[in-house]
Backbone as a ProteinNet text record, in pm:
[ID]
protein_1_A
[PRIMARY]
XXXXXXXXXXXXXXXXXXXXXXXXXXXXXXXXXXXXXXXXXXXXXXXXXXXXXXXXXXXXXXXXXXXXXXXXXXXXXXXXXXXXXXXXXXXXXXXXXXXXXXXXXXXXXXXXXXXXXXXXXXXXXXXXXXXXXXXXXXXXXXXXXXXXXXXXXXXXXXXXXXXXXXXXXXXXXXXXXXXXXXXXXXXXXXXXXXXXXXXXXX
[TERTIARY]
12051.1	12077.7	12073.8	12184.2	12190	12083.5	12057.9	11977.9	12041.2	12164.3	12244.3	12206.4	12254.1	12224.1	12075.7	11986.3	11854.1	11819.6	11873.3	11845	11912.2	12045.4	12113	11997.2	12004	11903.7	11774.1	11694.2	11607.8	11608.2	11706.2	11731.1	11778.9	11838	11906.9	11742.1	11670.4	11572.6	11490.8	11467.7	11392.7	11422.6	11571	11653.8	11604.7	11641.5	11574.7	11440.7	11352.2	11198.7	11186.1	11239.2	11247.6	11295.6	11418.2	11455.3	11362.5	11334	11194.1	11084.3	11004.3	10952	10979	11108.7	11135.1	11093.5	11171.3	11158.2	11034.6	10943.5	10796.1	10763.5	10776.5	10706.8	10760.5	10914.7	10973.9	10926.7	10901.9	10834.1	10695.8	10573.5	10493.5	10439	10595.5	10595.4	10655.8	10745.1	10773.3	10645.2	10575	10489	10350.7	10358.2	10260.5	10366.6	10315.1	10404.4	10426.6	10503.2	10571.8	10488.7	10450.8	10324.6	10356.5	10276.8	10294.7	10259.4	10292.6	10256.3	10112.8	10024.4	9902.6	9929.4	9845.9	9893.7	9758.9	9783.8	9639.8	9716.7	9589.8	9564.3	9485.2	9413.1	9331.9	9219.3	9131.9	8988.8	8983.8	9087.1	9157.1	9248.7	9202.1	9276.5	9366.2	9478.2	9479.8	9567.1	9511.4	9544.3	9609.2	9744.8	9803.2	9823.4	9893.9	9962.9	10064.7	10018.2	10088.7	10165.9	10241.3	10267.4	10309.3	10299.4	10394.7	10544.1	10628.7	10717.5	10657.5	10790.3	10713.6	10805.5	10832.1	10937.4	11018.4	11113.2	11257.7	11182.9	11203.6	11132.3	10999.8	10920.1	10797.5	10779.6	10693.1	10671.1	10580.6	10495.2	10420.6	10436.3	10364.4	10365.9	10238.6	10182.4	10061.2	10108.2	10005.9	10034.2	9860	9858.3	9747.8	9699.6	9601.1	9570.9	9437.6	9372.9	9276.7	9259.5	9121.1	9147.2	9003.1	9017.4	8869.9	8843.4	8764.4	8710.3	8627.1	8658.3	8614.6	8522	8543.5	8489.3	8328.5	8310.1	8162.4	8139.4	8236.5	8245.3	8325.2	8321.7	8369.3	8494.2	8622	8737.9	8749.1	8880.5	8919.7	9066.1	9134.5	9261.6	9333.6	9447.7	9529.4	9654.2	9751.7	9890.2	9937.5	10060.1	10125.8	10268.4	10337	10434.9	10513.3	10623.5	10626.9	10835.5	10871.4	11028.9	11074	10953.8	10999.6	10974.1	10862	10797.3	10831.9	10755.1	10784.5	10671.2	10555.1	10417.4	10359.7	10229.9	10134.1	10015.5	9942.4	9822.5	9684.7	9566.3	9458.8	9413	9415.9	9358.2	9191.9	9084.7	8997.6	9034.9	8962.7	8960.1	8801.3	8760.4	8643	8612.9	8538.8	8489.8	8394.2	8392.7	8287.9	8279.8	8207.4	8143	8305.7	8347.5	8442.1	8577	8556.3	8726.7	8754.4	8870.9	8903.9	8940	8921.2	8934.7	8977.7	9113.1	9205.8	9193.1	9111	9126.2	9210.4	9287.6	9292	9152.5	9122.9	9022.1	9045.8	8929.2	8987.3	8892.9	9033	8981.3	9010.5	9067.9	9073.9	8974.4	8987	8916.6	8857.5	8723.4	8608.8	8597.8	8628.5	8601.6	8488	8345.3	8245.9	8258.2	8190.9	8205.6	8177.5	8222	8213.7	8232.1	8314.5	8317.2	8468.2	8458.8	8608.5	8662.5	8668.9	8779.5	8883.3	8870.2	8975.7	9092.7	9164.3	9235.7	9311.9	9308.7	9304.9	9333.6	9434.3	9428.1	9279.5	9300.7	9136.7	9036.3	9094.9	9006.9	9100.5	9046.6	9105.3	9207.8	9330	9489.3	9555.2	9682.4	9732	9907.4	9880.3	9934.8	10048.6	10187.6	10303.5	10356	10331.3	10372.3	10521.8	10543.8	10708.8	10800.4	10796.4	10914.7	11052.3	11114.2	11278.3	11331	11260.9	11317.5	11255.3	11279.1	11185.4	11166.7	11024.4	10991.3	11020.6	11117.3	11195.3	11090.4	11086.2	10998.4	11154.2	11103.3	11179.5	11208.5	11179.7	11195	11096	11064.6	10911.3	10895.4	10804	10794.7	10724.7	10776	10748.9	10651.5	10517.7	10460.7	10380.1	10374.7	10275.6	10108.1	10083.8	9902.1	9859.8	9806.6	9750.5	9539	9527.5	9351	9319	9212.8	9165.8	9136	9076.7	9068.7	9163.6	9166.6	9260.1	9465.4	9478.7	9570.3	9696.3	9807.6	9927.1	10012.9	10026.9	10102.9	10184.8	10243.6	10407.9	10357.8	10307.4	10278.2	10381.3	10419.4	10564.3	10527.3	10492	10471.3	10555.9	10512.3	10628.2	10596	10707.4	10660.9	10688.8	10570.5	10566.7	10611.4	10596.1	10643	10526.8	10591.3	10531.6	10403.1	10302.9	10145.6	10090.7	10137.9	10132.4	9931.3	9941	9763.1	9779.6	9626	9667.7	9653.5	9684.1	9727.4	9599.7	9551.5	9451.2	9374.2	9392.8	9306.3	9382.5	9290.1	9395.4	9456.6	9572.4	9624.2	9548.2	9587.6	9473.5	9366.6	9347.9	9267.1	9362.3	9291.6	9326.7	9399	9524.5	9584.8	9638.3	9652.3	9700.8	9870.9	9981.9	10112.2	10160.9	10263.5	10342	10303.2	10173.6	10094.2	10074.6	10082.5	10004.3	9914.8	9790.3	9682.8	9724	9740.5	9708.6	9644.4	9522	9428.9	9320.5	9210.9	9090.3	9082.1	8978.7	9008.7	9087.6	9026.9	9122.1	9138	9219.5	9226	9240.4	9165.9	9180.7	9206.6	9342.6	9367.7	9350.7	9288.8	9283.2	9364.9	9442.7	9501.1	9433.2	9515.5	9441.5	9388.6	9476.7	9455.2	9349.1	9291.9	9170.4	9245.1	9388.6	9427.6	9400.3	9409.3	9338.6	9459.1	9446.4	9513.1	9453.9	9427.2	9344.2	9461.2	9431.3	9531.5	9398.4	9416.3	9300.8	9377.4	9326.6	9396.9	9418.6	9509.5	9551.5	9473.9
9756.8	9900.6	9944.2	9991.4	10073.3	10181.3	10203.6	10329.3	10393.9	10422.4	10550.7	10582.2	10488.9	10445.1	10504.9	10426.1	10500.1	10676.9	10748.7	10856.1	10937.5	10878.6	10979.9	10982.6	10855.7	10862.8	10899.9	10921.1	10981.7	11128.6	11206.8	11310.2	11353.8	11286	11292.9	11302.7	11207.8	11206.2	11327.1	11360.7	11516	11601.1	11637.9	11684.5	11721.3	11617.1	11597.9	11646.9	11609.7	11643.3	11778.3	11860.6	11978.6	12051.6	12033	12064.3	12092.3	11964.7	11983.6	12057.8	12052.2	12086.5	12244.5	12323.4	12478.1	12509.6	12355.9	12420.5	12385.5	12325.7	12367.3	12477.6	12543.7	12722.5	12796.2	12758	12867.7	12906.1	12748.1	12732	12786.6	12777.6	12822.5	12994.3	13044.1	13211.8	13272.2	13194.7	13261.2	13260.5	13143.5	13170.2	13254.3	13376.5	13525.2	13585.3	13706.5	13863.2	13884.4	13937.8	14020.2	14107.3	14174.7	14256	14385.9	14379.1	14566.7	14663.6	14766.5	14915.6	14912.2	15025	15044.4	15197.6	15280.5	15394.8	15524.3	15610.1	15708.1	15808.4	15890.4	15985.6	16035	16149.6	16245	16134.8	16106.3	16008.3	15858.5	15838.3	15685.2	15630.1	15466.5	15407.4	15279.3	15247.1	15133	15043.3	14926.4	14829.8	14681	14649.4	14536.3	14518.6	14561.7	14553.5	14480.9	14407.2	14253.1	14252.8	14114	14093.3	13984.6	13889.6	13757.3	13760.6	13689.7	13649.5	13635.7	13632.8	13623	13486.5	13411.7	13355.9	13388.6	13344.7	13426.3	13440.5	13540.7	13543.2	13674.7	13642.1	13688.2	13842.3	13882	14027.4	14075.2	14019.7	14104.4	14074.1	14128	14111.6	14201.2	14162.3	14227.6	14216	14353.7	14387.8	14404.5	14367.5	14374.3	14435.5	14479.2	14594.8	14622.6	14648	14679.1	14815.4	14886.6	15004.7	15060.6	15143.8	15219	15321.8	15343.6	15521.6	15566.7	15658.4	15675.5	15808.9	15878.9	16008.6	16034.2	16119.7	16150.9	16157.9	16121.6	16157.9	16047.4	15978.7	15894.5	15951.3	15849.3	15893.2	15787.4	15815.3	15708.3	15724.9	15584.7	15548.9	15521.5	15526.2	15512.3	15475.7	15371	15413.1	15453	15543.5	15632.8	15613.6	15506.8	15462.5	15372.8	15272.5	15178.9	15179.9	15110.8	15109.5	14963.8	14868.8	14719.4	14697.9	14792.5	14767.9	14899.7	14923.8	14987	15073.3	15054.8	15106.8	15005.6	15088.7	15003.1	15054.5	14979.4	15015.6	14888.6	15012.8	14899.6	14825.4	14692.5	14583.3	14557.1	14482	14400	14213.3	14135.8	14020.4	13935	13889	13847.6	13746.9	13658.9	13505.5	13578.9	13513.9	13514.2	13411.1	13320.3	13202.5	13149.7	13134	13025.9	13080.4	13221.4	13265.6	13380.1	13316.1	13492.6	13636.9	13738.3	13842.1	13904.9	13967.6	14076.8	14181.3	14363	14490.1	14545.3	14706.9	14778.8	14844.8	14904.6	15020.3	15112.2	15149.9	15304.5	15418.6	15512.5	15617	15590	15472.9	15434.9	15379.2	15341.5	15223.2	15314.9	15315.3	15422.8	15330.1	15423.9	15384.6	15437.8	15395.2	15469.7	15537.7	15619.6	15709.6	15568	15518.5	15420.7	15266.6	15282.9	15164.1	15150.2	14961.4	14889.9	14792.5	14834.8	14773	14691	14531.8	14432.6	14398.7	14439.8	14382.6	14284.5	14182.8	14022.5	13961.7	13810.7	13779.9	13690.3	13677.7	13656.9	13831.8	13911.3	14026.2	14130.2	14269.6	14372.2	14378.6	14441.2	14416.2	14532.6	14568.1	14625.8	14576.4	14577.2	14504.1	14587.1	14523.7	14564.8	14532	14626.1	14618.5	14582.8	14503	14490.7	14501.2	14414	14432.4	14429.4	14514	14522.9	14438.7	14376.6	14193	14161.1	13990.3	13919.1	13980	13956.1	13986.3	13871.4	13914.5	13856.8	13833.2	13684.3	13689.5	13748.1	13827.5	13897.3	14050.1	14065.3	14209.7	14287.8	14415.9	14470.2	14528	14591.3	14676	14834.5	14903.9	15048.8	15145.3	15170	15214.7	15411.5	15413.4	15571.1	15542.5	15543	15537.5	15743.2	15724.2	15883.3	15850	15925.2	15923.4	16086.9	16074.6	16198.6	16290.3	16249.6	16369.9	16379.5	16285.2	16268.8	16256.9	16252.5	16290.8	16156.7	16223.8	16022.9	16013.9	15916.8	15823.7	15681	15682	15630	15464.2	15370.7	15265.8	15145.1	15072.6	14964.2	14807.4	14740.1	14625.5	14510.1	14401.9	14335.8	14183.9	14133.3	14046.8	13910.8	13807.9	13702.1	13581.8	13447.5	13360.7	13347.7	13299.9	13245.6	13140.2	13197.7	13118.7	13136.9	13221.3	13275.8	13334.8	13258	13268.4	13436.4	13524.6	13653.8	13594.3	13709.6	13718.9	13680.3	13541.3	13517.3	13427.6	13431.1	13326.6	13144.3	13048	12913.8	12925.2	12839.1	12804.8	12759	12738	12644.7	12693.2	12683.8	12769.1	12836.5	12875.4	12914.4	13082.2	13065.5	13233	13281.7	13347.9	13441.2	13497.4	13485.3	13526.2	13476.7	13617.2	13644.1	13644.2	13666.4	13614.1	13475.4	13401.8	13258.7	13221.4	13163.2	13094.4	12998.8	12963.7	12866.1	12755.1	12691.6	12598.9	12682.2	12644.5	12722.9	12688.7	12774.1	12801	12865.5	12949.5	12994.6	13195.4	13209.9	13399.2	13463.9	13594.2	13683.2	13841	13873	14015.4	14150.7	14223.7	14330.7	14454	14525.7	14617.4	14729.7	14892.1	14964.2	15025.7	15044.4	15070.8	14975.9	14890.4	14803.3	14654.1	14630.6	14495.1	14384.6	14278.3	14162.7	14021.1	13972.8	13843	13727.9	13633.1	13514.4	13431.2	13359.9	13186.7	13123.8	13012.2	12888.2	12759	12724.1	12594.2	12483.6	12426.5	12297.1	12174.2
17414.5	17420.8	17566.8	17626.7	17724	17739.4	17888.5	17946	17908.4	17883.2	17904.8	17708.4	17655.5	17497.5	17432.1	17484	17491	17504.8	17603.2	17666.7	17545.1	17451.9	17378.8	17249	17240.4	17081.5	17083	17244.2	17213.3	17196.5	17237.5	17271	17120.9	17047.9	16925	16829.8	16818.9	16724	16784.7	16928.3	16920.1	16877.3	16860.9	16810.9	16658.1	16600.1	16448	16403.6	16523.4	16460.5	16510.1	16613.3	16604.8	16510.9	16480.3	16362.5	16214.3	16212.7	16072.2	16078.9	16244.4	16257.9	16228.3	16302.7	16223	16087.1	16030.6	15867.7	15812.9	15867.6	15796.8	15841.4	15969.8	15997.8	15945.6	15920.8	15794.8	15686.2	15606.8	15484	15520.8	15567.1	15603.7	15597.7	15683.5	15700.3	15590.8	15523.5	15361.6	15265.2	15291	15195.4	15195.5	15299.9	15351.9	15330.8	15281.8	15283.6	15467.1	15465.8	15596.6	15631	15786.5	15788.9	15728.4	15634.1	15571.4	15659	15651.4	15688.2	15635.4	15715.5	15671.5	15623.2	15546.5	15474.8	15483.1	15510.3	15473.9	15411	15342.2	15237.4	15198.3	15283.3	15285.4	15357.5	15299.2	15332.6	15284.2	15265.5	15178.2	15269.9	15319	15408.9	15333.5	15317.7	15216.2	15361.1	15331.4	15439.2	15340.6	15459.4	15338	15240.3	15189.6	15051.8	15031	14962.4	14905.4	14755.5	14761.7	14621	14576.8	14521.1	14483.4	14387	14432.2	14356.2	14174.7	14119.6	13981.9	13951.5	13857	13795.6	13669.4	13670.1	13568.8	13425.5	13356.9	13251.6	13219.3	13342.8	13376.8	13342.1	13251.6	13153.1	13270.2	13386	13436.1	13582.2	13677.8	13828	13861.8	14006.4	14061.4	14208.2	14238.3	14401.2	14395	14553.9	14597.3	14765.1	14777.1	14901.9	14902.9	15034	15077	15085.4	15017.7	14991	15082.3	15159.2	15176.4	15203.5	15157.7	15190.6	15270.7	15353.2	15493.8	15479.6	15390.2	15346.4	15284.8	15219.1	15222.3	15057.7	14983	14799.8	14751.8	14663.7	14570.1	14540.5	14516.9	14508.9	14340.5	14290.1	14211.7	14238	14215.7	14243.6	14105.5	14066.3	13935.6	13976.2	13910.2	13933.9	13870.9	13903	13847.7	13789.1	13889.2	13840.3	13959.2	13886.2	14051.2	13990.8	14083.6	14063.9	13990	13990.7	13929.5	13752.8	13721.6	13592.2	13497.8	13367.2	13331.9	13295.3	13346.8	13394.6	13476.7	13575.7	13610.1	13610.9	13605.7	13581.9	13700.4	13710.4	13758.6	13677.5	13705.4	13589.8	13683.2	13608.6	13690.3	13618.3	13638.7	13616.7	13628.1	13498.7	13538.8	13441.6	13505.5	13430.4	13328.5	13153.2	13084.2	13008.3	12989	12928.2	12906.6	13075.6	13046.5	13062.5	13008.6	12920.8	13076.5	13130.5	13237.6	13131.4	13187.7	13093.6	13173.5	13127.4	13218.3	13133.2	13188.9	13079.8	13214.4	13144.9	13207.8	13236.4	13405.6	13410	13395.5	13295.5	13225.8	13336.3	13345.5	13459.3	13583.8	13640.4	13759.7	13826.7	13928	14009.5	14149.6	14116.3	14182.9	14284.4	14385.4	14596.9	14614.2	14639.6	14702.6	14830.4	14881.6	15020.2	15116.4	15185.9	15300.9	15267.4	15078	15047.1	15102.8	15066.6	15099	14988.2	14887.8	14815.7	14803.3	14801	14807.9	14677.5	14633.9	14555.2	14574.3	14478.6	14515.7	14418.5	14454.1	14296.8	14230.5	14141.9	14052.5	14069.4	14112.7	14113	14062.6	14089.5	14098.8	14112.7	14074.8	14079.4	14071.7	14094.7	14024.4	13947.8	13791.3	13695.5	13681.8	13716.8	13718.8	13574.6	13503.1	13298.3	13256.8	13199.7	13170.2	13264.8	13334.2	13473.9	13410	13496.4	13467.1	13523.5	13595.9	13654.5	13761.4	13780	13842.3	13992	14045.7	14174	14285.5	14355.8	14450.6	14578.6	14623.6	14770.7	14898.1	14989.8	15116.6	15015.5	14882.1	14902.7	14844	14806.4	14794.2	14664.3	14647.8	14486.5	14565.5	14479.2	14556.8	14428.5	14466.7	14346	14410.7	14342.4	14334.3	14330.3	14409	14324.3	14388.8	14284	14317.5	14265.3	14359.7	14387.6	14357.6	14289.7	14256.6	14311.8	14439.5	14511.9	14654.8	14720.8	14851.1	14773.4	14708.2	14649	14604.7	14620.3	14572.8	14711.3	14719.1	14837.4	14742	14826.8	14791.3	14882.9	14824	14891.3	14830.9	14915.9	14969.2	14947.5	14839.4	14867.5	14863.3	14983.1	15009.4	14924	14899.4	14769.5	14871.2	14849	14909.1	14838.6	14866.8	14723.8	14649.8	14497.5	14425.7	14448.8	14412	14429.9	14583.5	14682.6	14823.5	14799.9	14905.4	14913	14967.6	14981.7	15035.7	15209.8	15245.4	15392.1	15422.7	15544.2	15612.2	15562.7	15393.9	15330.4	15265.8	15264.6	15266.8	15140.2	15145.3	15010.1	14931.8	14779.3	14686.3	14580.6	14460.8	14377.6	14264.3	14169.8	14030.4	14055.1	13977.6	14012.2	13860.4	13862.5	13740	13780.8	13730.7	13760.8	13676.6	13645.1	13546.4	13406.9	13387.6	13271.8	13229.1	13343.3	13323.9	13385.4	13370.1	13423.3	13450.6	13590.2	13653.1	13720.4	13650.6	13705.8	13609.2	13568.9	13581.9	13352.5	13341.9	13164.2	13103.4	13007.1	12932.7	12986	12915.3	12975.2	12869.6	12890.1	12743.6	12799.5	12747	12776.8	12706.7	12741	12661.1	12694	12596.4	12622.4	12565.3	12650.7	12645	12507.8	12427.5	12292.7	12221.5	12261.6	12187	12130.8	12149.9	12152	12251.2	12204.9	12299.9	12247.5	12362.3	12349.3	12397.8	12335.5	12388.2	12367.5	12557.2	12565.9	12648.2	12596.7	12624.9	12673.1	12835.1	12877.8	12749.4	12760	12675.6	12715.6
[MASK]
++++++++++++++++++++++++++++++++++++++++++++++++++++++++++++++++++++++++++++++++++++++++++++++++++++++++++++++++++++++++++++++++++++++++++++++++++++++++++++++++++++++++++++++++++++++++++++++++++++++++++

């Protein structure tokens, strides 16, 4: 092999591994939401607001956001209505002897005066009801939450991919989307009217 021979093919294979190298930071930056807007409302700060892709099919979707209250009185938060679903509502999520249990909170989801509120998946959510179709990663879901006393704001969430860790934290671990459990036991949902649905890992 020629010097001259040499100099092309190395130049050619950097070529190449640069190349790949792009498409893992691509892959990488698709899989975080885009930086959201941060939002206020009266004494209510909501920071990052997220959301995952859903897959084709998928009856539900969740957005998620950092909520806090900067004020001197307890607020509560509700949603009111979003542009992807056909209600939404605050869900919580919590382990009991085994089984995850998804209710709606009834009354909304109480911010203490100087508390900070994470909604997350495996936690607190807010449950996008009967989507009118799947949640796309690069575009957002647009919902209403209105708070009892600081009032409603029009908050923008941008939908990340499918199984997208939240912003800052590693990949990896048990998630809930589109109404499937992913990793972990079994899940039991309760709806608001006093119905419940139990699915148990296989």
């Amino acid at each position: 092999m020629t010097h001259s021979t040499a100099k092309t093919f190395l130049h050619g294979a950097a070529a190449i591994l640069a190349a790949a190298a792009m498409q893992v930071a691509a892959a990488s930056i698709g899989a975080v939401p885009s930086l959201a807007a941060d939002y206020d409302v009266g004494s209510i700060h909501i920071a990052q607001p997220w959301s995952r892709a859903t897959p084709k099919g998928a009856a539900s979707g969740a957005g998620y956001m950092t909520i806090t209250n900067t004020g001197t009185a307890p607020d509560t938060v509700s949603c009111v209505s979003d542009d992807a679903s056909a209600q939404c509502q605050i869900h919580s999520m919590t382990m009991e002897d085994g089984v995850m249990k998804m209710r709606p909170v009834e009354g909304g989801l109480e911010i203490k005066p100087g508390e900070t509120v994470t909604l997350k998946p495996g936690g607190y959510h807010v449950m996008f009801v009967s989507l009118k179709h799947a949640l796309e990663q690069g575009q957002s879901v647009k919902a209403t939450l209105k708070f009892e006393h600081a009032g409603t704001v029009e908050v923008e969430y941008p939908v990340a991919a499918i199984g997208a860790p939240a912003p800052g934290a590693a990949e990896g671990g048990g998630m809930m989307q589109g109404g499937n459990m992913m990793q972990g036991g079994g899940m039991h949902m309760e709806g608001p009217a006093g119905g419940s649905m139990q699915m148990n890992k296989q």
